[in-house]
C-alpha beads as a LAMMPS data file, in Angstrom:
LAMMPS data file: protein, C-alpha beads

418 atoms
417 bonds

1 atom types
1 bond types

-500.0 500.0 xlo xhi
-500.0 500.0 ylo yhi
-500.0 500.0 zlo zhi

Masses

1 110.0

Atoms # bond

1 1 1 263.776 -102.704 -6.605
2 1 1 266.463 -102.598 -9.313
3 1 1 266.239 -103.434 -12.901
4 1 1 266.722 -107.082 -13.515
5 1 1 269.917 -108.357 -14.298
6 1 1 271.453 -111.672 -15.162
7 1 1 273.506 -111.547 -11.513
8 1 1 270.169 -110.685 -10.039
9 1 1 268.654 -113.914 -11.896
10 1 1 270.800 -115.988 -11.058
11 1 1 271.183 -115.436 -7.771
12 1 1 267.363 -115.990 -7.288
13 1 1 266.856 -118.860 -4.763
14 1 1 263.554 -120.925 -4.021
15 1 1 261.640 -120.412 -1.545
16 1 1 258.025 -122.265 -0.256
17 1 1 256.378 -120.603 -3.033
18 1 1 255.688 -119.626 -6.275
19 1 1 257.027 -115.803 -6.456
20 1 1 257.159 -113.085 -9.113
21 1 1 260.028 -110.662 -9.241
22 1 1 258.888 -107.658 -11.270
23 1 1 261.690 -105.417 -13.486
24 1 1 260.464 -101.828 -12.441
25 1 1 262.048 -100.689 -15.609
26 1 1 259.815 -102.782 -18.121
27 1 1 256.014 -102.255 -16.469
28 1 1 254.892 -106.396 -16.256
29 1 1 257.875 -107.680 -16.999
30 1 1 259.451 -109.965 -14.524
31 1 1 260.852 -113.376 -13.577
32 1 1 258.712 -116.151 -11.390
33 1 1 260.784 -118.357 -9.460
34 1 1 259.189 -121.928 -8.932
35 1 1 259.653 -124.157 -6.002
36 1 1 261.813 -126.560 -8.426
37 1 1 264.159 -123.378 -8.882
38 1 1 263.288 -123.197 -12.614
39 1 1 262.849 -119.321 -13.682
40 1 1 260.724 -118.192 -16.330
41 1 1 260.237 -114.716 -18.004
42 1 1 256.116 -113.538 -17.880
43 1 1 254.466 -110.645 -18.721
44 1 1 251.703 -109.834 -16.204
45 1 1 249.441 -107.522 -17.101
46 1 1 245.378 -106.672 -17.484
47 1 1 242.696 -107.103 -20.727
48 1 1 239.448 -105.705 -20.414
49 1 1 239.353 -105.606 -16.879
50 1 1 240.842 -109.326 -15.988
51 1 1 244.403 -110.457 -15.064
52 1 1 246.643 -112.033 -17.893
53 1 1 250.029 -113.904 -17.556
54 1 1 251.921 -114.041 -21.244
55 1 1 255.151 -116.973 -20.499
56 1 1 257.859 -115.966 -22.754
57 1 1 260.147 -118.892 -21.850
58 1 1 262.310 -120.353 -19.397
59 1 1 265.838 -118.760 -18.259
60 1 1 268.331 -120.731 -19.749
61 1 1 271.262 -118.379 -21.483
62 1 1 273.200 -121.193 -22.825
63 1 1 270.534 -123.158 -24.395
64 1 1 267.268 -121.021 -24.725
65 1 1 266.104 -117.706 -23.773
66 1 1 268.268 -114.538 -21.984
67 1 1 267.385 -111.665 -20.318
68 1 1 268.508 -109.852 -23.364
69 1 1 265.982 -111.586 -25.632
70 1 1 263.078 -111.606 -23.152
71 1 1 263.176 -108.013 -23.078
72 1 1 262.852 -107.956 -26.837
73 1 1 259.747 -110.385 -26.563
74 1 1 258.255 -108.012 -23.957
75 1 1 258.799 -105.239 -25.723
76 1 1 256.780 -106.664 -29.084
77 1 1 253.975 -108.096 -26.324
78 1 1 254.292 -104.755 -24.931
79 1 1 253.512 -102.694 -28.621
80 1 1 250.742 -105.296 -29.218
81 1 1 249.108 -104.312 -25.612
82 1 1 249.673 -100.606 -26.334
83 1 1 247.388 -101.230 -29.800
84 1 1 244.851 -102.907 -28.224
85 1 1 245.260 -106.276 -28.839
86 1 1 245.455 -108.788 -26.057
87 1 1 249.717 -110.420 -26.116
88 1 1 248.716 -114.066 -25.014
89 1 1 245.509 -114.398 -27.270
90 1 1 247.790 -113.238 -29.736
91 1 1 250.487 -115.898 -29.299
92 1 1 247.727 -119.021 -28.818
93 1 1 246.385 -118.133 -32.640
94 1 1 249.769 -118.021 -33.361
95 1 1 250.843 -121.014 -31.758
96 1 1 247.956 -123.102 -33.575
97 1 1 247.923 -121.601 -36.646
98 1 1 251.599 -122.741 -36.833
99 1 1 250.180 -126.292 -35.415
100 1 1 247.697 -126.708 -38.588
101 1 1 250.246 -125.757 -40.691
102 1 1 252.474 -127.964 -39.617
103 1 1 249.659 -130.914 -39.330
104 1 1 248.970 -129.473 -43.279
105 1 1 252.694 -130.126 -44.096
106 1 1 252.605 -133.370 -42.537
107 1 1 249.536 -134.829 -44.103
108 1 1 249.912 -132.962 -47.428
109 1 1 253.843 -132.148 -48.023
110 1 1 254.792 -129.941 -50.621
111 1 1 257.499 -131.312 -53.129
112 1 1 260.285 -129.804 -51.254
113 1 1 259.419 -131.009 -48.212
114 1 1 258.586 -134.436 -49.654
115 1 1 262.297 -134.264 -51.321
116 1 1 263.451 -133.270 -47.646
117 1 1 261.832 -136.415 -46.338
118 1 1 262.663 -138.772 -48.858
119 1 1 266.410 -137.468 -48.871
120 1 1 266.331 -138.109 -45.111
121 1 1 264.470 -141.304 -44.729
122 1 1 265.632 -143.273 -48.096
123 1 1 268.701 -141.894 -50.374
124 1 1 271.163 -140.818 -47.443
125 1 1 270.168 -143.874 -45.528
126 1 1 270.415 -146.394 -48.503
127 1 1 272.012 -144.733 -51.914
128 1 1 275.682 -144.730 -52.099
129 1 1 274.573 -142.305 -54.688
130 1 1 272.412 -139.941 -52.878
131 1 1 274.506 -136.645 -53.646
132 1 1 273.562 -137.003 -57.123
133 1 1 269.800 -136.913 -56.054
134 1 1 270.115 -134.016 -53.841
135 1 1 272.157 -132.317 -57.616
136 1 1 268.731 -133.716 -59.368
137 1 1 266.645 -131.989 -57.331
138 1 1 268.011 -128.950 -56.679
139 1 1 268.888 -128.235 -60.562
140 1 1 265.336 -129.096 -62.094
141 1 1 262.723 -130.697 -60.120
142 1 1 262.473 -128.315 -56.788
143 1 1 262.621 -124.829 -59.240
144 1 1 260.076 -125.948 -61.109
145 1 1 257.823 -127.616 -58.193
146 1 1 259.210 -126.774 -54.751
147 1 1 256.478 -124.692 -53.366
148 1 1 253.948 -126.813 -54.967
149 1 1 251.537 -129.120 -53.336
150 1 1 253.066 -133.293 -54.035
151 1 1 249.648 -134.124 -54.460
152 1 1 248.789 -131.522 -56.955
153 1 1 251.434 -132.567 -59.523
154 1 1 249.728 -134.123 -62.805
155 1 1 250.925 -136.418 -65.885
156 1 1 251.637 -133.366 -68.088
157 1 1 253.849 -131.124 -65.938
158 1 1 256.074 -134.237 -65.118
159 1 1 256.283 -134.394 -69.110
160 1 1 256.731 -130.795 -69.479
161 1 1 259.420 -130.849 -66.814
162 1 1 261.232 -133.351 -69.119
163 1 1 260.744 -131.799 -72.118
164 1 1 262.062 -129.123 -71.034
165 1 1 265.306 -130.708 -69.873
166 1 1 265.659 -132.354 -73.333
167 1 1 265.432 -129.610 -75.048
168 1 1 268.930 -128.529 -73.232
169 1 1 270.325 -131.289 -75.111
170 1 1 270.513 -133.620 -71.953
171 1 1 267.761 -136.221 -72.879
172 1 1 269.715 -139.030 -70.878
173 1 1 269.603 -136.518 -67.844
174 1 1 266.023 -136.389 -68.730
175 1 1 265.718 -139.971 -68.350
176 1 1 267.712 -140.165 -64.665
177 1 1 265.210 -136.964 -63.484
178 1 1 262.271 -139.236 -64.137
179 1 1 263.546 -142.019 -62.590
180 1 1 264.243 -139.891 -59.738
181 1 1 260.997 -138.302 -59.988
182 1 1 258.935 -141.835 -60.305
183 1 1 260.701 -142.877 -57.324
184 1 1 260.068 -139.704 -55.509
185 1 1 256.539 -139.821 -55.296
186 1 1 256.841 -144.011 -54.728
187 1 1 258.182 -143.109 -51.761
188 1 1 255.425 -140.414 -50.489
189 1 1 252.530 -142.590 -52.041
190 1 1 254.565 -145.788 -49.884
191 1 1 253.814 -143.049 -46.874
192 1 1 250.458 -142.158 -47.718
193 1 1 251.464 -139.098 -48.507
194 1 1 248.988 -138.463 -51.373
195 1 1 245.561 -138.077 -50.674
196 1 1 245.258 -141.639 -52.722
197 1 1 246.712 -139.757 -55.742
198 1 1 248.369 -142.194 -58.538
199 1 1 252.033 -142.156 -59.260
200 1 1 252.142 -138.845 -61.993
201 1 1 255.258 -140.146 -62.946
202 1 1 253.940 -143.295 -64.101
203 1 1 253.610 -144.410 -67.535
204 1 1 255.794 -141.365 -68.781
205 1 1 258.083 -142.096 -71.108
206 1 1 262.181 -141.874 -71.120
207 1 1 263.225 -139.240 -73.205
208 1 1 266.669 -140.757 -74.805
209 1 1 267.426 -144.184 -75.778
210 1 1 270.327 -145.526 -73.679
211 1 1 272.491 -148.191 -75.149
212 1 1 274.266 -150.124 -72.339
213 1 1 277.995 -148.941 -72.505
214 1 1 280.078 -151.830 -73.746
215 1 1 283.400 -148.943 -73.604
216 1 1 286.420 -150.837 -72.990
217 1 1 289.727 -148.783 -72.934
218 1 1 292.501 -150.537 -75.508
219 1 1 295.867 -151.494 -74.963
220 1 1 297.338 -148.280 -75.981
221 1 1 294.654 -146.248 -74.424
222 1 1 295.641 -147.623 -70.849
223 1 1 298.939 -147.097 -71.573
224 1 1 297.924 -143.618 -72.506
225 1 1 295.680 -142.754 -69.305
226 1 1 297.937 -144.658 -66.726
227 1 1 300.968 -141.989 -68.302
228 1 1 299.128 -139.774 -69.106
229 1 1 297.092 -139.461 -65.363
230 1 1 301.121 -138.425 -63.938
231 1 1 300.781 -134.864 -65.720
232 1 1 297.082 -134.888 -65.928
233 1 1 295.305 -131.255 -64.554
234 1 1 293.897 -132.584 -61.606
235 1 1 294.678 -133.223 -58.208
236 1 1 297.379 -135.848 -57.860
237 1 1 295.088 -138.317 -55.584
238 1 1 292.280 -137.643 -58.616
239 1 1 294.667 -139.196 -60.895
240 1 1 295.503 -142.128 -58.310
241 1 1 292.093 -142.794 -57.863
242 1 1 291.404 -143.676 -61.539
243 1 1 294.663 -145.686 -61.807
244 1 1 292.991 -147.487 -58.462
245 1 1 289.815 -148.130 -60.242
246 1 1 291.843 -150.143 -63.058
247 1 1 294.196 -152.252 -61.291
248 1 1 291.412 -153.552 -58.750
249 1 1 288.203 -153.439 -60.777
250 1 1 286.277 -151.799 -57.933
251 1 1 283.578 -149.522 -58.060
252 1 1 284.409 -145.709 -58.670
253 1 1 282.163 -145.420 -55.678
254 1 1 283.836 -147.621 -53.054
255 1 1 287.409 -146.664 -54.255
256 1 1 286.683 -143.197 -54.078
257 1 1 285.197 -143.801 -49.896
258 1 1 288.483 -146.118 -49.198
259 1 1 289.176 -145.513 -45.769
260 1 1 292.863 -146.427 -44.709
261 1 1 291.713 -148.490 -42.004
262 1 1 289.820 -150.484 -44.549
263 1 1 293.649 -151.649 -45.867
264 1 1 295.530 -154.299 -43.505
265 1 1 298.550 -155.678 -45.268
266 1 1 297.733 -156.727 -48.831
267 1 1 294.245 -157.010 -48.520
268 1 1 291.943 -153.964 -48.358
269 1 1 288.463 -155.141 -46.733
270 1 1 284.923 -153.113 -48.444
271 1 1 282.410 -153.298 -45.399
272 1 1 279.035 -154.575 -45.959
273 1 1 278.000 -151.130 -45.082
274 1 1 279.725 -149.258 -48.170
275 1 1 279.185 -152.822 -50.741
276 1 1 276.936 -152.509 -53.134
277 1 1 275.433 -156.012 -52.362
278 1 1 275.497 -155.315 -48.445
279 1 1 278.227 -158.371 -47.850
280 1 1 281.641 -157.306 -46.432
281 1 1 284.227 -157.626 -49.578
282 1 1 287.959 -158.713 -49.660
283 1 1 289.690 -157.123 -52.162
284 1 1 293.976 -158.334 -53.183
285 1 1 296.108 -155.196 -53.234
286 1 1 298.661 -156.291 -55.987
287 1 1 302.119 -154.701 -56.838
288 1 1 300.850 -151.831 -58.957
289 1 1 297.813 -151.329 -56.134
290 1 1 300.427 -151.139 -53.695
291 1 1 302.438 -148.720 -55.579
292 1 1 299.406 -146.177 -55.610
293 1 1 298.778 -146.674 -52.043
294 1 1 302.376 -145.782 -50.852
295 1 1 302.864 -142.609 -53.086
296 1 1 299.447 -141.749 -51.123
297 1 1 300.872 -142.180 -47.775
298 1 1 303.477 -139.921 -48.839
299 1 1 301.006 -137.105 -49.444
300 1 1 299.054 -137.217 -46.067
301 1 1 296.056 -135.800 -46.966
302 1 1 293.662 -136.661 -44.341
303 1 1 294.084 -139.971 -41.515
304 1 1 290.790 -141.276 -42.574
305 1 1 290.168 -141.128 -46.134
306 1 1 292.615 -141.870 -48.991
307 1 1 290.729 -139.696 -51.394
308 1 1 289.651 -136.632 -49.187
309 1 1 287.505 -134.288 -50.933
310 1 1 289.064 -131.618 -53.132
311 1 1 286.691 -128.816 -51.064
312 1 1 286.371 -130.571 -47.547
313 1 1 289.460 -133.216 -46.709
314 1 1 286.411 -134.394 -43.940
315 1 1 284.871 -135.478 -46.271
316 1 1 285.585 -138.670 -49.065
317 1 1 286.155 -137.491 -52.907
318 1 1 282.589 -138.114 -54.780
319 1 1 281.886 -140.002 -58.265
320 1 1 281.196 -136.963 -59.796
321 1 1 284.364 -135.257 -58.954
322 1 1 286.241 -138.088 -60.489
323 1 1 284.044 -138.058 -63.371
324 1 1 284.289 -134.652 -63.737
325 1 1 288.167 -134.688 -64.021
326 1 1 288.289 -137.338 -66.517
327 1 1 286.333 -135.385 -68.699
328 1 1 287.594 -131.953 -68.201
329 1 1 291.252 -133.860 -69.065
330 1 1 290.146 -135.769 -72.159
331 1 1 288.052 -132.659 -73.679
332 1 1 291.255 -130.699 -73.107
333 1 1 293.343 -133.296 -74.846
334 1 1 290.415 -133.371 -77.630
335 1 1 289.536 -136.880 -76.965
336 1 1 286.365 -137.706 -79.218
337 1 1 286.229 -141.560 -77.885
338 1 1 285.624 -140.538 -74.199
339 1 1 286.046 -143.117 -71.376
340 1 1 284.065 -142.980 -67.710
341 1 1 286.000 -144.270 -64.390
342 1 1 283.385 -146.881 -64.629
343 1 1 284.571 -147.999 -68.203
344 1 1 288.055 -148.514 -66.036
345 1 1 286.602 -151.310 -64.109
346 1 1 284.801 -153.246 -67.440
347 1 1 288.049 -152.563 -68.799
348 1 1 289.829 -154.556 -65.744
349 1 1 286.969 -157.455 -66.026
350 1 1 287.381 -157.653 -69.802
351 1 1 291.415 -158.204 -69.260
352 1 1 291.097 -160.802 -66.475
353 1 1 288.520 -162.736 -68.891
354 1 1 291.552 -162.539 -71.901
355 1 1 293.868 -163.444 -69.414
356 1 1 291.776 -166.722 -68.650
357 1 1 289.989 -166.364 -65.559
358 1 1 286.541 -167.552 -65.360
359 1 1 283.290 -165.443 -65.220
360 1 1 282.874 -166.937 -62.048
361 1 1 286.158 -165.737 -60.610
362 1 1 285.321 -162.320 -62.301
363 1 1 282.136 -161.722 -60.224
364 1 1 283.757 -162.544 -57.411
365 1 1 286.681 -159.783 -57.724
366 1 1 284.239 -157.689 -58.979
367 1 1 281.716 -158.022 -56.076
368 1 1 279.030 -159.083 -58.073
369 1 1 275.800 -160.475 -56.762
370 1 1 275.320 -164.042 -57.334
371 1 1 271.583 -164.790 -57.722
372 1 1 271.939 -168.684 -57.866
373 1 1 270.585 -171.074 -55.414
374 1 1 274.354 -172.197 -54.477
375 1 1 275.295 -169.064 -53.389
376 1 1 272.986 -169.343 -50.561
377 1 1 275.123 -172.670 -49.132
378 1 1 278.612 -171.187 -50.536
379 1 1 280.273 -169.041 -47.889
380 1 1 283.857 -169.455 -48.880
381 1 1 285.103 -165.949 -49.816
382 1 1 287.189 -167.069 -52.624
383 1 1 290.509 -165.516 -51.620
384 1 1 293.016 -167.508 -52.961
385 1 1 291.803 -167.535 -56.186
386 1 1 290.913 -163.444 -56.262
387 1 1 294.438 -162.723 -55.304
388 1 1 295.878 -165.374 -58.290
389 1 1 293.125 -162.778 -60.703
390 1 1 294.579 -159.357 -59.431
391 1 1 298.005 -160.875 -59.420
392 1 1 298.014 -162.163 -62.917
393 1 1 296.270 -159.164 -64.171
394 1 1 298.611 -156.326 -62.176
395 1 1 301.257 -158.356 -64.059
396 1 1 299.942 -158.634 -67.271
397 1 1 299.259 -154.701 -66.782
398 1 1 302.908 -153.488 -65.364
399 1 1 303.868 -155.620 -68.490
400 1 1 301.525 -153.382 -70.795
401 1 1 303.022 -150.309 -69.186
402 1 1 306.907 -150.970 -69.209
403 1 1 306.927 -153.232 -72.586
404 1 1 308.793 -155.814 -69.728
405 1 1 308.218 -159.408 -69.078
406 1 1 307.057 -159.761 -65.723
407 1 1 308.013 -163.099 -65.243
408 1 1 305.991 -166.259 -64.865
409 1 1 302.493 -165.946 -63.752
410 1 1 300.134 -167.913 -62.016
411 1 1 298.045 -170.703 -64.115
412 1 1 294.835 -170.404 -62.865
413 1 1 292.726 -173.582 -62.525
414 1 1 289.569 -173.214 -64.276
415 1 1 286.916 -174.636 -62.105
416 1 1 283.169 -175.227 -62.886
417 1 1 281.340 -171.939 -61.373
418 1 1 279.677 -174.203 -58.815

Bonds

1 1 1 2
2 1 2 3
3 1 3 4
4 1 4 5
5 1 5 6
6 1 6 7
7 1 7 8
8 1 8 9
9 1 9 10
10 1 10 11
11 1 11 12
12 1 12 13
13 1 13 14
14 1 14 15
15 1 15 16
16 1 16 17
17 1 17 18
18 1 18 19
19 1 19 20
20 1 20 21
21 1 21 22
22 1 22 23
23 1 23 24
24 1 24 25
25 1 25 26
26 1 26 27
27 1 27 28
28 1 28 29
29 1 29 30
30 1 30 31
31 1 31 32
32 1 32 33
33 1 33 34
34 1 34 35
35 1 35 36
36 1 36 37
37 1 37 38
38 1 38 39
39 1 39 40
40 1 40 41
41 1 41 42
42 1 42 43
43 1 43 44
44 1 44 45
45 1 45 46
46 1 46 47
47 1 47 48
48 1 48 49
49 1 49 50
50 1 50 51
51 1 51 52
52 1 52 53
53 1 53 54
54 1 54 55
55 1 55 56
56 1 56 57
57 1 57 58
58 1 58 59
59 1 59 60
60 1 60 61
61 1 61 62
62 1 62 63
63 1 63 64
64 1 64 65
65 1 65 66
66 1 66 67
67 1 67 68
68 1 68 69
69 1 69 70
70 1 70 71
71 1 71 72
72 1 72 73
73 1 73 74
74 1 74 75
75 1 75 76
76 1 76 77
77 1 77 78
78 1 78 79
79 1 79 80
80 1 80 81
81 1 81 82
82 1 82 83
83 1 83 84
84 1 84 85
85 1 85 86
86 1 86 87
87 1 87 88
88 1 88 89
89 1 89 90
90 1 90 91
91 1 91 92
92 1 92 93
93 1 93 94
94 1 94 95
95 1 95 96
96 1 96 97
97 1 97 98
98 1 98 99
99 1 99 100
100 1 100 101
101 1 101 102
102 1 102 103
103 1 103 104
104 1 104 105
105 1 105 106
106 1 106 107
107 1 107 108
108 1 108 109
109 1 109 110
110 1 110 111
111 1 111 112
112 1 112 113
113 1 113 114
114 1 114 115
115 1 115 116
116 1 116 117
117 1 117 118
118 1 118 119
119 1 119 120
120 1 120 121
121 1 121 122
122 1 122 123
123 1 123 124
124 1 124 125
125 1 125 126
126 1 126 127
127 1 127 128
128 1 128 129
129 1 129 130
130 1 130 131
131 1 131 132
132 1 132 133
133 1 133 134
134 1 134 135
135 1 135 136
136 1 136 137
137 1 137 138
138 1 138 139
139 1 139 140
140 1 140 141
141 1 141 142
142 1 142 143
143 1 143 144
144 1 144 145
145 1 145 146
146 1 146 147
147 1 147 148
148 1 148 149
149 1 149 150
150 1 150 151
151 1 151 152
152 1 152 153
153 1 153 154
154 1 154 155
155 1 155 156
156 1 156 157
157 1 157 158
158 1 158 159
159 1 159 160
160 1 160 161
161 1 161 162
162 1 162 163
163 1 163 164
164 1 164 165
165 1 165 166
166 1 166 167
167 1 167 168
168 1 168 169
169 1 169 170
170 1 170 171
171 1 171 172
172 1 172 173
173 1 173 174
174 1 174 175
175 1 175 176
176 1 176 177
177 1 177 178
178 1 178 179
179 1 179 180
180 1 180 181
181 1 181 182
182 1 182 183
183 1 183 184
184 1 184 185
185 1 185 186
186 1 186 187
187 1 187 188
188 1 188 189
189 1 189 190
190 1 190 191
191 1 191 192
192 1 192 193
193 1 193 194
194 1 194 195
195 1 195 196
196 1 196 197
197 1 197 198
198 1 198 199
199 1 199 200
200 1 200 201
201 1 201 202
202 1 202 203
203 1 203 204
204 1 204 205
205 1 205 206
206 1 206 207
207 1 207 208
208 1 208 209
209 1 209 210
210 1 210 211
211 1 211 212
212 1 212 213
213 1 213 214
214 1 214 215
215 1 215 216
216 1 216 217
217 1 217 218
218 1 218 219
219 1 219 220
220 1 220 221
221 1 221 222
222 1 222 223
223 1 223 224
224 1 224 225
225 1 225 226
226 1 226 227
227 1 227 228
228 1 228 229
229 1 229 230
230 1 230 231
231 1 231 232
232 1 232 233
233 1 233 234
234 1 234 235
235 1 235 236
236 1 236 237
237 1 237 238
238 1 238 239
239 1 239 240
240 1 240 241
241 1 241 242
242 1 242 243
243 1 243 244
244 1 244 245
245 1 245 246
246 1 246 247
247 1 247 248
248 1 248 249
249 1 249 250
250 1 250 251
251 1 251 252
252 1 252 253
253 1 253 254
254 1 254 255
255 1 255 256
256 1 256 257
257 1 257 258
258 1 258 259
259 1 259 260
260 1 260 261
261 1 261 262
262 1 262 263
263 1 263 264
264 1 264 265
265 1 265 266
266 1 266 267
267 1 267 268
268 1 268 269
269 1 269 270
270 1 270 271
271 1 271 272
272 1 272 273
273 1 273 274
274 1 274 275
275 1 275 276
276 1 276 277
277 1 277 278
278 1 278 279
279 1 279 280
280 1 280 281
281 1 281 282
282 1 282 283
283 1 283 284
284 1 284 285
285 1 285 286
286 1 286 287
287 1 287 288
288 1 288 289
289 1 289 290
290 1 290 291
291 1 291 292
292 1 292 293
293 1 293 294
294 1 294 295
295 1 295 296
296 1 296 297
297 1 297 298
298 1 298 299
299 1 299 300
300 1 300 301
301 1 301 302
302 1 302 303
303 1 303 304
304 1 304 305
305 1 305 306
306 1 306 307
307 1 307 308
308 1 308 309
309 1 309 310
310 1 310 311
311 1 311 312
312 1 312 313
313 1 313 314
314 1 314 315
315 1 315 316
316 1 316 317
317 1 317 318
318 1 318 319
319 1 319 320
320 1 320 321
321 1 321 322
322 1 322 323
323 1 323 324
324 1 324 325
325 1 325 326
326 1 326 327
327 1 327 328
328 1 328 329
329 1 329 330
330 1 330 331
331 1 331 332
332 1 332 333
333 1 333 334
334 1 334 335
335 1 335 336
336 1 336 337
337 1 337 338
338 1 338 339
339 1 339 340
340 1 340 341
341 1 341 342
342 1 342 343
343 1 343 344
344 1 344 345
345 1 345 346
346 1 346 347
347 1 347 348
348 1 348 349
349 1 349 350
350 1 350 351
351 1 351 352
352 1 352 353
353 1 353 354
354 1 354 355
355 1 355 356
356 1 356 357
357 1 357 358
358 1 358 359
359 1 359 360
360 1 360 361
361 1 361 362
362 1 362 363
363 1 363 364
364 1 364 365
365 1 365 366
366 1 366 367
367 1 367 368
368 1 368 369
369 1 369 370
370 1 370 371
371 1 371 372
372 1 372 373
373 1 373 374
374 1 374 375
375 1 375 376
376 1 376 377
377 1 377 378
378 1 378 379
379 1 379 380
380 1 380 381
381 1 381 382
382 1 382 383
383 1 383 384
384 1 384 385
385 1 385 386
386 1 386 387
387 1 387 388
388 1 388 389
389 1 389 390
390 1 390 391
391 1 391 392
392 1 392 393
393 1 393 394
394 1 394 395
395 1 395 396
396 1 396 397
397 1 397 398
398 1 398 399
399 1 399 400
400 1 400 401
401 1 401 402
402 1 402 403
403 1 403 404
404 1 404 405
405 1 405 406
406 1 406 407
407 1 407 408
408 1 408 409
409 1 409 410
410 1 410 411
411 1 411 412
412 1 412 413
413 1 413 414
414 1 414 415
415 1 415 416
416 1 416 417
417 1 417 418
């Protein structure tokens, strides 16, 4: 008999039996052909006097295991024989050692595999904003606890944790690791995931006072950014983003995952998917919107997304990339009074309000959720009177920016907000 090959293998047929084909060159070692016509690797050898069979795997070169890697198998089984220990005892402890270990990691997680699960199960599945957990956890909470036990995490280390990240000088990113954290172990305690431990995130205090950010960009600060954006160190569809943001009012978020066919005409559709509040969203494209849109078509940067990412054009540009470009470019201008992409949108609300149009018309350009007991009868998607918003405020802005008259705008009717 010749040594084994993978012709040899596969040109092993069935037959009424069961049959082992032993590799003369590798004493044991063989392939057993089953009636089926499935072919599996085995080690036959003897322990103390009685017959043992060790299965390495099936045959299966594309998906599984080769001739090339059962013969490393055999040889390990083979050194383990050699020593005196018996291969397929060897292998079972193995094989439920690995079992409790895994039951262990199940029942009691440790906090990275906890962060795995609740990364899995509950940010990527329902957080818009799930990259900036995954940034969370890998820059403070998984150093510090990863290995660690979920369960075994107290009061005090969550408070040292903060400290610690305070004493960087980043007490609001303090604040946003312990609401992270606190939600963290919500979710594993939700899962019964800790031996009936309590929350140790609970009753821990934030470690900066936030005031809510009432930034609104001035007149001559949008006429700065929108100019200044042309020559602005960043990538050109960076820049077009922002200017996005501020003639539509949308979320950094949603403008930033615009997909191009979201846009149909004048009229670029949100799905409920990607909306903050879950309901599909229509949002008017004015002049200046359109403006961006076609000097973006001219760059072809990806089919799908309008903002591809600067690393990966598979992939949509992120909120912190844009965030991180507007403040790289106002700390290199010097700018003391900083403004966020998100300020760009209150900045849009606060001019439709000046320019007349009601809080309730607001909300509904700006996708807000509207908690009254009329919304639940009020399905009419308000898009006549979104489009008169965007229009008068894409005019009022091109004004701003060219020091022109644009011409004579729409009135709008101010109707009660019910």
């Amino acid at each position: 008999m010749k040594k084994l090959t993978d012709l040899t293998i596969r040109a092993l047929q069935p037959r009424d039996a069961d049959y082992f084909l032993r590799d003369p060159s590798a004493p044991g070692f063989g392939v057993r052909v089953r009636l089926s016509g499935r072919k599996s690797f085995e080690f036959v050898y003897d322990f103390h006097g009685r017959r043992r069979r060790l299965v390495y795997g099936e045959y299966d070169p594309k998906a599984g295991l080769d001739l090339t890697g059962a013969r490393k198998l055999h040889a390990a089984a083979a050194k383990l024989l050699a020593e005196g220990d018996d291969p397929a005892a060897t292998k079972q402890r193995k094989r439920e050692t690995a079992i409790r270990a895994h039951s262990e990691s199940v029942r009691h997680p440790t906090v990275r595999d906890l962060a795995a699960l609740y990364m899995e199960h509950h940010a990527r599945a329902k957080k818009r904003s799930w990259r900036e957990d995954q940034r969370i956890l890998d820059a403070d909470v998984l150093p510090a606890w990863g290995s660690r036990k979920a369960r075994d995490i107290t009061r005090a280390e969550v408070n040292r944790l903060l400290d610690g990240i305070k004493s960087r000088g980043a007490g609001v990113m303090a604040n946003r690791t312990l609401a992270l954290v606190r939600k963290l172990f919500n979710f594993a305690i939700a899962r019964d995931l800790m031996n009936n431990q309590a929350n140790p995130a609970a009753l821990v205090e934030r470690r900066a006072v936030e005031a809510p950010r009432e930034r609104v960009l001035s007149d001559e600060e949008i006429r700065e950014a929108w100019c200044g954006l042309d020559t602005a160190p960043m990538a050109r569809h960076t820049a077009l983003a922002l200017k996005l943001i501020l003639v539509t009012g949308q979320r950094p978020g949603e403008v930033a995952g615009l997909e191009w066919p979201e846009i149909e005409g004048q009229w670029w559709t949100i799905p409920a998917a990607k909306s903050k509040n879950k309901l599909a969203h229509r949002v008017y494209l004015p002049a200046l919107a359109q403006g961006v849109l076609a000097e973006l078509k001219t760059l072809a940067l990806s089919e799908r997304w309008v903002f591809p990412g600067a690393r990966d054009a598979a992939k949509s540009l992120t909120v912190v990339a844009l965030s991180h470009a507007v403040r790289d470019w106002l700390n290199q201008r010097g700018v003391e009074d900083r403004w966020t992409p998100h300020d760009l949108r209150r900045s849009c609300a606060t001019n439709m309000g000046r320019l007349g149009v009601t809080r309730f018309v607001q909300d509904k350009v700006l996708n807000h959720k509207d908690r009254s007991i009329g919304a639940t009868y009020d399905l009419h998607e308000y898009d006549r009177e979104k489009r008169q918003a965007l229009e008068r405020w894409g005019a009022a802005l091109s004004e701003l920016l060219t020091g022109k008259q644009q011409g004579k705008v729409v009135a709008f009717p101010h109707k009660p907000a019910h």
